[in-house]
BALUMNU-924278 format. One record per residue: residue in one letter; x, y, z of N, C-alpha, C in turn. Coordinates in steps of 0.001 Angstrom, whole numbers, plus 500000, padded with zeros to 6 digits. Last residue first. Layout:
[A,[X,Y,Z],[X,Y,Z],[X,Y,Z]]
...
This chain:
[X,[513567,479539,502180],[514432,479813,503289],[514410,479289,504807]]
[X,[513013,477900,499068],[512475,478490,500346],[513416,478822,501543]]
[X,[512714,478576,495488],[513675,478266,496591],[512689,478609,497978]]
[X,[510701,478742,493633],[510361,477459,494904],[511275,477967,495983]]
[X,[511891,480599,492519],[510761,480938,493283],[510145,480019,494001]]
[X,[513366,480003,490555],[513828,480740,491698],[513107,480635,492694]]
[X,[511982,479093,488465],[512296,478001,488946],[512620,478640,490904]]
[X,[511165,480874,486249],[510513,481375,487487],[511228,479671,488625]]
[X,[512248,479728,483883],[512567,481315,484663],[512289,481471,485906]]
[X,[512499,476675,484550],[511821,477759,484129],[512187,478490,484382]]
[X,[513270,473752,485975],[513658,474370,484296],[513042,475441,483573]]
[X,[510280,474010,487293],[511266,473568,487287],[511489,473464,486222]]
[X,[507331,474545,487188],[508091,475311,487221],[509435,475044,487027]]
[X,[506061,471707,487759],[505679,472795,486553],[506681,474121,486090]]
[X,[507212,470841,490115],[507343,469984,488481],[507049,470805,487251]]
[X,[506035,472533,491665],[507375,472544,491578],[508007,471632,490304]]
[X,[503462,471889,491437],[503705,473144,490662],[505429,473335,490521]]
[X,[503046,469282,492402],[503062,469829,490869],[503265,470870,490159]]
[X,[503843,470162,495172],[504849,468755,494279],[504575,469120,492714]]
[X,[501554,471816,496181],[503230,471989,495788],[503907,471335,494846]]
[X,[498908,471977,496648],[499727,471408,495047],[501441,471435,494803]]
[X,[498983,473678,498903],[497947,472116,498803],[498527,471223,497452]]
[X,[500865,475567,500216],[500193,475219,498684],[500145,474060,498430]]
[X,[501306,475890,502689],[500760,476809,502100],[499958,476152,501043]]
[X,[504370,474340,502941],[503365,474051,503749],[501534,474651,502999]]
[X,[505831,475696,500809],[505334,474043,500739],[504163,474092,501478]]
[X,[505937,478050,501895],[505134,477954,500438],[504925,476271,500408]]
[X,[506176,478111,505055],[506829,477661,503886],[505910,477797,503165]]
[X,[504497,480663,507248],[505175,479370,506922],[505346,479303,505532]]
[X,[503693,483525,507681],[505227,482819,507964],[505500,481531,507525]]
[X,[501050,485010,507128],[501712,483698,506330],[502945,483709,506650]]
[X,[501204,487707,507765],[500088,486945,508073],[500248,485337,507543]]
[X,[503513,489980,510106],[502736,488565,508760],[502367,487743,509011]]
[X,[501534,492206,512000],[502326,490894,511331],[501999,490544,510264]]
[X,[501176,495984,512444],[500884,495195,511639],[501841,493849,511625]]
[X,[501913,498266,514217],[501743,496880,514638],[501194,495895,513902]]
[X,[505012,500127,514023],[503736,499199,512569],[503175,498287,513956]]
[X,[507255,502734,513511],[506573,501622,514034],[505597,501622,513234]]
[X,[510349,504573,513023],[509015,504172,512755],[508538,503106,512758]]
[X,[512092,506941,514014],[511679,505688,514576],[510460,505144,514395]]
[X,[513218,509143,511692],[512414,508757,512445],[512323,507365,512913]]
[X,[515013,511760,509898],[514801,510551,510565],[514046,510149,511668]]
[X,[512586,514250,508103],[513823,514091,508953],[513672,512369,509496]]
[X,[512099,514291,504878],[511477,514431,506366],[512513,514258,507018]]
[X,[512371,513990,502455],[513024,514937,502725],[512110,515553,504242]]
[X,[511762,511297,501059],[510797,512592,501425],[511025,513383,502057]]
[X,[514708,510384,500817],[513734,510712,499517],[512872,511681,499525]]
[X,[514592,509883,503528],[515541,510967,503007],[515111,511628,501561]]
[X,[512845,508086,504486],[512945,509317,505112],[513652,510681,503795]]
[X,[513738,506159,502794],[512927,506914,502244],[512768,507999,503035]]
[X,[516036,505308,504029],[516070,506434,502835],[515156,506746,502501]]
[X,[514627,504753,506778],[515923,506331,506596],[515804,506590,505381]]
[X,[513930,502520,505746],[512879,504069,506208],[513740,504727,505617]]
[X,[515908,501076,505352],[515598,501421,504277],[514472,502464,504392]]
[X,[516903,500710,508093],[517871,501357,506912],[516792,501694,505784]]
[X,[514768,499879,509121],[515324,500842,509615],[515857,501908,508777]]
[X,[514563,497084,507466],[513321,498267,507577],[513941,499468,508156]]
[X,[515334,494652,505936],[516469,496092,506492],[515499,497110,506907]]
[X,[513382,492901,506042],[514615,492270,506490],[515587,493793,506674]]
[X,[511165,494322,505325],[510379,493534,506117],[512518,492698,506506]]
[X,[511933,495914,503255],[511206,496587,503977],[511027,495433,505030]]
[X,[513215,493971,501159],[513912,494927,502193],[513061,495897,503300]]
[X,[510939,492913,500448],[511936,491652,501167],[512986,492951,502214]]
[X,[509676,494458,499311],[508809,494098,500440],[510277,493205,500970]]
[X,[511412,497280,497480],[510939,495515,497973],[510322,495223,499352]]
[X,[511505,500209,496405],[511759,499609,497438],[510760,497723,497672]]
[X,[512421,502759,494008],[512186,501767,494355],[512348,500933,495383]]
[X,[511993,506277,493399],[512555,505608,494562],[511991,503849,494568]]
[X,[512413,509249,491461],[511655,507709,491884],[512711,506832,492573]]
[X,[510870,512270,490150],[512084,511409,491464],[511443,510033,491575]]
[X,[510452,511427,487022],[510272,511462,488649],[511398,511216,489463]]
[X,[510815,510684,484758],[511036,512069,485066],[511044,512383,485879]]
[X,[510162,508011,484336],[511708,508103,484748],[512209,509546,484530]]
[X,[507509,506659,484748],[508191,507582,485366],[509455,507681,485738]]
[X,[507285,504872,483191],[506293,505853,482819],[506752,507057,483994]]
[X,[509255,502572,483312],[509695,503165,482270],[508201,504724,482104]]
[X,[508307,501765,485840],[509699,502203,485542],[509802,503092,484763]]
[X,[505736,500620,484933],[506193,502008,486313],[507536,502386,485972]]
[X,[506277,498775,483096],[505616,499967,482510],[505912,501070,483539]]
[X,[507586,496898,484981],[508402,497590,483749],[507563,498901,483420]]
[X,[505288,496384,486414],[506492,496827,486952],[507667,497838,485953]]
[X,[503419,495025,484461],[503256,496227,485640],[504380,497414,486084]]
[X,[505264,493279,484076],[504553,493819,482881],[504782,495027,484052]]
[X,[505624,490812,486214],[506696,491830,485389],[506430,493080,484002]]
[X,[502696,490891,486870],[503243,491570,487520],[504952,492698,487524]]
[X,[501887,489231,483970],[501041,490677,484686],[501840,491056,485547]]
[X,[503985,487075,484788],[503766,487879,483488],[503397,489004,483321]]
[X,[502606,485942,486818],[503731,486630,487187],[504150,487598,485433]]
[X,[500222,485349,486088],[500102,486255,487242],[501647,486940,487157]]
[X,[500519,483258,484423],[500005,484235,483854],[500130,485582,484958]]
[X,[500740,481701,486358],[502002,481929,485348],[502025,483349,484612]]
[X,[498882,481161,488047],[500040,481771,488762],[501037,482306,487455]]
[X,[497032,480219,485830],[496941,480957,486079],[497795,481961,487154]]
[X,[498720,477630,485555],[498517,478538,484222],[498417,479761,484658]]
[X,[498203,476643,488091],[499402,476483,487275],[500130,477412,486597]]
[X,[496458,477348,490375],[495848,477118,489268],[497399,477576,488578]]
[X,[496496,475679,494028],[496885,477143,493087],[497341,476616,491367]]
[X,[495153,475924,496828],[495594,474740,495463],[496108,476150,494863]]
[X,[496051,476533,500283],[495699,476499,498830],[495931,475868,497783]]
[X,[495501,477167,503968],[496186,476567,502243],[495442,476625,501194]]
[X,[494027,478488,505684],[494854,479557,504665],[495479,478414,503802]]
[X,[493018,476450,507641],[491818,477302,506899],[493108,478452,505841]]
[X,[495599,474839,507777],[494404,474498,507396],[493401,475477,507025]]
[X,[496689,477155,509693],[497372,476815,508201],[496719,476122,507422]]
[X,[494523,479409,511076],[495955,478146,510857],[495814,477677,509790]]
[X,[495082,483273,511493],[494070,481725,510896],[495290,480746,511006]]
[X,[495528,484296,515118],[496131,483921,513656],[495057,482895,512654]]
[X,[493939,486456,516922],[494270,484692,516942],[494627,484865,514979]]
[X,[495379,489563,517141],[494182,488494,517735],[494542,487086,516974]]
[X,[496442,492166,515465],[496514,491242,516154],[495388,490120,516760]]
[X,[496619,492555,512811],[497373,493263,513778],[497591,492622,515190]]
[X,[497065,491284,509385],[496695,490962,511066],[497544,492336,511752]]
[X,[495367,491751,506314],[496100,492632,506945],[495862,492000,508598]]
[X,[492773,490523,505118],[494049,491118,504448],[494643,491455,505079]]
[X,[490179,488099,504676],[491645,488798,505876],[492778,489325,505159]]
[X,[489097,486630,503520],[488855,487559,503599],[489304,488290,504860]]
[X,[489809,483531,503251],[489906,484394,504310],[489099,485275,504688]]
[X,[490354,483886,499821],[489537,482903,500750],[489112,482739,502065]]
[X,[492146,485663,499789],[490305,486344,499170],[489730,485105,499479]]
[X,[494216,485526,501151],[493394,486736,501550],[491840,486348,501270]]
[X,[495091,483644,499399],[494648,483193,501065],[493880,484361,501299]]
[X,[495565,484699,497066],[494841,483584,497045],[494376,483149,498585]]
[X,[497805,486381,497974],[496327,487331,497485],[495545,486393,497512]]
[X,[499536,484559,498726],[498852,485735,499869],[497997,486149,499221]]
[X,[499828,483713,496043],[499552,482859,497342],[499068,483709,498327]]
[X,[501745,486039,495034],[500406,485325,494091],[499714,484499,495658]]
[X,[503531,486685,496462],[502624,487500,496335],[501501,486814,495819]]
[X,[504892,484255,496378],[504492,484369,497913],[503565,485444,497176]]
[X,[505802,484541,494153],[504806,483199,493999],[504223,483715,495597]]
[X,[507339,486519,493699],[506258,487297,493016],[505068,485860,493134]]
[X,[509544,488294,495544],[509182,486824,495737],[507777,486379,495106]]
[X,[509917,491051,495594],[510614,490260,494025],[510156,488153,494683]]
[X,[507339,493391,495184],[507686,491960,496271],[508867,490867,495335]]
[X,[508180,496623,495472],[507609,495804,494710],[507658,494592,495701]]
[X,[506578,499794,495302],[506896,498848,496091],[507008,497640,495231]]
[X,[508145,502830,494488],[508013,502183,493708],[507903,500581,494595]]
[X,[507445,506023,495020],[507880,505388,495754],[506933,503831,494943]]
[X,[507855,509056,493368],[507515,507918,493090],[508133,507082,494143]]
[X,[507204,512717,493717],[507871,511745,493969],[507464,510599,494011]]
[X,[506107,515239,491331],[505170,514065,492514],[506569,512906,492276]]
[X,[507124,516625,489594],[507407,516898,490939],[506885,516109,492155]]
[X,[505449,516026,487441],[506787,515335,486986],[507888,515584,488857]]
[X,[502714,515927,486764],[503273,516341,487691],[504681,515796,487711]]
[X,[502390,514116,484570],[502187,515396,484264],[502545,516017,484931]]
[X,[502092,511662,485379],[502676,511484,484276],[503237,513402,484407]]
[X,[499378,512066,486838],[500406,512263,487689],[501720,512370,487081]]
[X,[497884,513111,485324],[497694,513778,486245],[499346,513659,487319]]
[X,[497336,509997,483878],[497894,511284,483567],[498330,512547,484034]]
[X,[496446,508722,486334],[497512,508809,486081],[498139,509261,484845]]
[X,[493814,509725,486396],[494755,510112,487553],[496446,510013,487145]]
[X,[492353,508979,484115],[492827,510704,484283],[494001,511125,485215]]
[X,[491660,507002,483172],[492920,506672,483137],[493573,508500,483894]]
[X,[488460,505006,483239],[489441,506394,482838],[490377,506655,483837]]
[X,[486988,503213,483494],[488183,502942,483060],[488990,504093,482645]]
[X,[486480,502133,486966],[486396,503004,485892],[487518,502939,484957]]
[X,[486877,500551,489327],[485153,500959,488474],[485040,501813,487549]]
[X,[489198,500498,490036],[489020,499598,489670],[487219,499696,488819]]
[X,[491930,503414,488664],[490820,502757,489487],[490140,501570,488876]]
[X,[494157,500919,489650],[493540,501751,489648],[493018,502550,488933]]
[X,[496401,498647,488693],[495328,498052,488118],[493884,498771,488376]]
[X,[498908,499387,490489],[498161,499154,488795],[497464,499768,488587]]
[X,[497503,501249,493139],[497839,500400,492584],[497512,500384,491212]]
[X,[498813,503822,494832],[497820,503618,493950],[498404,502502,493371]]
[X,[498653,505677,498350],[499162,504906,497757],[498065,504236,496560]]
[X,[499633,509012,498857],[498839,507716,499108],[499368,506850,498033]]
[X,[500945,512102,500475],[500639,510897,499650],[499841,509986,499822]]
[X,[502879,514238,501573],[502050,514076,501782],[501625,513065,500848]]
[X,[505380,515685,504032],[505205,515271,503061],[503638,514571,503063]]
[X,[505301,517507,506032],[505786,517996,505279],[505970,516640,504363]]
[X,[502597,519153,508375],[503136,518299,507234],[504132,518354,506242]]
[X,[502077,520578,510060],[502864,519619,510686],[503060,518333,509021]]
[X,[499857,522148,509019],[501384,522884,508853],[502488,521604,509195]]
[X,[497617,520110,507248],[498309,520649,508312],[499972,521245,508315]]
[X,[497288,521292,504016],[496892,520133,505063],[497503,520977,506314]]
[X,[495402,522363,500875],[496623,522423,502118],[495901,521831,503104]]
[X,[495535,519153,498490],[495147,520666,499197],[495550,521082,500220]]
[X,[495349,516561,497547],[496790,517742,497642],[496244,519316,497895]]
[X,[492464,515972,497549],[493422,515721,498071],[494606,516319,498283]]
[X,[491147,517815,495623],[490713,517756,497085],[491932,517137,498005]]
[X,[492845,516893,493608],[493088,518560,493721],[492874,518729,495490]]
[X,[492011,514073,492686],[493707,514314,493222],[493144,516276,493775]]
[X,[489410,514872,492544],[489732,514055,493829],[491409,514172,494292]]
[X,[489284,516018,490168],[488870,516750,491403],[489346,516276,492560]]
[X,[490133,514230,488710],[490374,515201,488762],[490589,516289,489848]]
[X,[488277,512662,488648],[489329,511856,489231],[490031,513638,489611]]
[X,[484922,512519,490028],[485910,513190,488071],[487470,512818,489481]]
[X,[482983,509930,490589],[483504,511135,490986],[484643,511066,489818]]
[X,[481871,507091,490801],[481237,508153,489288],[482020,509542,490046]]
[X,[483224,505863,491983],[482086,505844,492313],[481504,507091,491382]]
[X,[485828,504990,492391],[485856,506392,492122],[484034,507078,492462]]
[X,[488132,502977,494161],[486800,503025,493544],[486551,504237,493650]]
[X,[490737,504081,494536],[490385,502629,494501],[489443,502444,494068]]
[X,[492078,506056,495088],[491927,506235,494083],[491234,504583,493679]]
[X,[493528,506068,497644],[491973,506788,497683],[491525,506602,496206]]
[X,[494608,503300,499568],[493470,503630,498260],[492800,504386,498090]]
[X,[495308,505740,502158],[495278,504004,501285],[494946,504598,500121]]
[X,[497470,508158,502728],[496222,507365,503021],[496379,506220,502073]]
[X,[500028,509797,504583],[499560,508906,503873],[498491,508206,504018]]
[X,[501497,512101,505997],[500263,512054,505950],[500111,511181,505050]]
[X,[504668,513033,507864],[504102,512491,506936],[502813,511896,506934]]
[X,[505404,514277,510500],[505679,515029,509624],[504767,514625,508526]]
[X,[505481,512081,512574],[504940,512962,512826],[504663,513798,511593]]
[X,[505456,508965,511058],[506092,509676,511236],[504688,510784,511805]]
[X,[503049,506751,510750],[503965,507006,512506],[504735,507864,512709]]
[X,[502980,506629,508192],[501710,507537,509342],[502564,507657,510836]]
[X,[504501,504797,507836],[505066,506337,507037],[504264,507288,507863]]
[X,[503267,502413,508480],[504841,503217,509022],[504948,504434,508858]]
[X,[501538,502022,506971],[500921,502220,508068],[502636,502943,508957]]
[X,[502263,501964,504482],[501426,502913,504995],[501642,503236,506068]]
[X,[503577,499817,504905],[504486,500834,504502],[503762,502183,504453]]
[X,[501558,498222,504896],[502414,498206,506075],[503629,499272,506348]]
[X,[500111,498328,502806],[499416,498501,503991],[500561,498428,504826]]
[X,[502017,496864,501047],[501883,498467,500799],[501298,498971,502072]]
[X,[503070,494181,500901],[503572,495408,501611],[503198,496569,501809]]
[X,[502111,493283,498654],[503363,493643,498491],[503854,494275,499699]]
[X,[499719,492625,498330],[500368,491717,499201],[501542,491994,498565]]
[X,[498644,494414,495291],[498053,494306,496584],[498884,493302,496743]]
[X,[501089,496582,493795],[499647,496224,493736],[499483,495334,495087]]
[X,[502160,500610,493677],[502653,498984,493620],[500941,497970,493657]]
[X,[503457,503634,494492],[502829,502804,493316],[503313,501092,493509]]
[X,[503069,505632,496482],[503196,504783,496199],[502775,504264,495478]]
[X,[503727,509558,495835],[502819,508442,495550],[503680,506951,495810]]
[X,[503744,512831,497232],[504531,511465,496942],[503286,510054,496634]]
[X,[504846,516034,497738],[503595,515284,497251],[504327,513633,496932]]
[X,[506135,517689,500202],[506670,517117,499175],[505217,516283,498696]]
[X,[504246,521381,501018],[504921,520161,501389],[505245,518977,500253]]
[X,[502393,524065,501266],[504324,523492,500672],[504572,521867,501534]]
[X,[500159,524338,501949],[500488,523482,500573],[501711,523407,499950]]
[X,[498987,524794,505178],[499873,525101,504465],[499868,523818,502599]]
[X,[496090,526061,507371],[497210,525054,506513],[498235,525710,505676]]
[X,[493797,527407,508092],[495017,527494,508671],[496123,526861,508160]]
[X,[491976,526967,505805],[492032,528189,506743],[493400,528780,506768]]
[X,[491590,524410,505140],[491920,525837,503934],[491708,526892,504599]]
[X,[492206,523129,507586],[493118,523886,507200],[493178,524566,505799]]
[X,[489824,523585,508735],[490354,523797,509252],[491646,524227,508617]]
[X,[488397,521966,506698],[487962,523136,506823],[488939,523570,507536]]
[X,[489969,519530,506746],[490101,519780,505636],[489430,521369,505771]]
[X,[489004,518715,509470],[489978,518461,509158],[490809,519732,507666]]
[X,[485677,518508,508738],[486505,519365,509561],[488233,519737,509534]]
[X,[486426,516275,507118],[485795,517477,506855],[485939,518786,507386]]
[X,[487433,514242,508472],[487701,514944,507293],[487287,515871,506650]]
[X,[485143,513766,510510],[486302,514479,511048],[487274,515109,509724]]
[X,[483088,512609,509112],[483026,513802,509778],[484276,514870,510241]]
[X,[484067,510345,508353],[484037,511380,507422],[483859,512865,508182]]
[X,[484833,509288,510523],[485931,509639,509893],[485976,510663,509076]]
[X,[481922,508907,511744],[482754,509596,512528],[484220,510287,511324]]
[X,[481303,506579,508981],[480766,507603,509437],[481679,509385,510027]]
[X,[483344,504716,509945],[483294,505646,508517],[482705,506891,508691]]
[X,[482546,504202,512483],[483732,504731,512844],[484044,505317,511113]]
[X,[479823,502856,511529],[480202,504028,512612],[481537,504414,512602]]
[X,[481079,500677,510245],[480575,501900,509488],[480299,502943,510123]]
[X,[482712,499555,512398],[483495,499657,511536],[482661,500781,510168]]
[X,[480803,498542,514299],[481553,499600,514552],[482232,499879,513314]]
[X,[479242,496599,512710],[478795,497722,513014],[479849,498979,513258]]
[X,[481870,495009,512736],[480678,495703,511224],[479956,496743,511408]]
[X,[484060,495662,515215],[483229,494667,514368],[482861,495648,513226]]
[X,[487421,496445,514497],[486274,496917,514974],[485432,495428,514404]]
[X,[491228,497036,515465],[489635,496291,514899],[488751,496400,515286]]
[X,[492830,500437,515018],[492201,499369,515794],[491391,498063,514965]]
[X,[494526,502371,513999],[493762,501230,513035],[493240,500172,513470]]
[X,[494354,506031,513906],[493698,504687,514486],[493342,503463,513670]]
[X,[493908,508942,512978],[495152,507567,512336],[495126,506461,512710]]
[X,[491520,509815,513748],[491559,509667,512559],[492187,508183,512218]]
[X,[492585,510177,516241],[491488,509122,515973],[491525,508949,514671]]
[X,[494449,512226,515778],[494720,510892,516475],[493678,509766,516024]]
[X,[492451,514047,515004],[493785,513873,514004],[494357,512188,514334]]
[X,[491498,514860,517009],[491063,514188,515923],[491561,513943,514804]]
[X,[493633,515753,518429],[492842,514643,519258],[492559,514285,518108]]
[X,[494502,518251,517145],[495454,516795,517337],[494651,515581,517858]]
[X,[492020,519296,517485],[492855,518963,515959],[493450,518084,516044]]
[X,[492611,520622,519939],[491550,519782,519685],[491656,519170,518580]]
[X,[494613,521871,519753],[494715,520738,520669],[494133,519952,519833]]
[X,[494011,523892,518300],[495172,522994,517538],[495085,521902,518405]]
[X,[492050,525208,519802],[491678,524643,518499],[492723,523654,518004]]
């Protein structure tokens, strides 16, 4: 039985590409196996393990810091489960979730953005979590907050969030114009965001971490979160790339005006390019 567990445990963590078809067949199969999964261990499981949330919003990194934390043996992280609720009591969903999992777990989480959930406006989860003052905070942010604005603007023209691998888009189908006011307004919403996480959990263990250090010290900066989630050290892999290496010049079809727009501004930092 534990073999067989690990096989579907494996498939489970699989982030291959699929086409459309395969990709609701393999929902399908997933749900099936979560089920089982989840019968198996209000059997055999355990519910001592560390509970942990990422909190941050989309092209920060978070899918990639997922997808690492799953490579540990010990640690169980899912995406968005709190992303669309679909008329389900939020309630229920954190309880189904932090229920006992496999004994091979010893920490357990997902990750919730802002601006969650997005089809509802009740706020239950993150009272829920305000309230658990023992749910550890893993805080992502991107402090390069014009590359975050620009990756969400290529994504949703794309509709490519995340490469693992196969032919890159080129730089012609991913540039962009990008709306002045509305990048301005973006970074406003994102230092907002950020401050309110700070200041709504400073009962938590909380752990802040940057996409710039996750993607330039990743080793060093696992280890601490290793250490935060009180897992042991691990060699943790991603075959996830970035999906935009080139310059923000190259990228943004408006450069010259937005660098006129910005210049002599707070946000002036944010042309710099490397």
């Amino acid at each position: 039985m534990t073999s067989a567990l690990s096989r579907l445990w494996k498939i489970e963590k699989e982030k291959d590409t699929f086409s459309v078809n395969q990709y609701f067949m393999r929902s399908a199969i997933k749900k099936v196996i979560k089920k089982f999964i989840a019968l198996y261990n209000s059997i055999f499981g355990s519910g001592e393990y560390v509970k942990f949330i990422v909190i941050s919003r989309s092209r920060t990194g978070s899918t990639l810091l997922i997808n690492l934390l799953n490579s540990h043996p010990n640690i169980c992280a899912e995406g968005e489960v709190f992303k669309f609720m679909n008329g389900d009591s939020q309630n229920k969903r954190w309880s189904e979730f932090f229920s006992k999992k496999n004994k091979t777990s010893k920490a357990v989480g997902f990750k919730l953005f802002y601006y969650h959930p997005i089809d509802s406006n009740d706020n239950s989860v993150w009272d829920e979590i305000v309230k658990n003052t023992d749910v550890k905070i893993i805080h992502l942010v991107r402090n390069q907050m014009l590359e975050t604005y620009v990756s969400k603007l290529i994504a949703e023209k794309t509709n490519n969030w995340s490469q693992r691998g196969g032919k890159a888009k080129s730089l012609a189908e991913k540039s962009v114009n990008v709306d002045i006011k509305e990048c301005i307004k973006e970074f406003e919403q994102i230092a907002s965001w950020e401050n309110d996480t700070r200041s709504m959990f400073g009962n938590h263990p909380f752990f802040e971490l940057s996409y710039e250090e996750l993607i330039g010290k990743r080793e060093m900066m696992m280890n601490e979160v290793s250490n935060f989630l009180d897992v042991k050290k691990f060699n943790f892999k991603s075959k996830l790339k970035k999906q935009n290496p080139e310059n923000l010049s190259k990228l943004i079809l408006n450069f010259k005006e937005l660098e006129t727009a910005l210049t002599n501004t707070q946000y002036e930092y944010l042309l710099k390019e490397e």
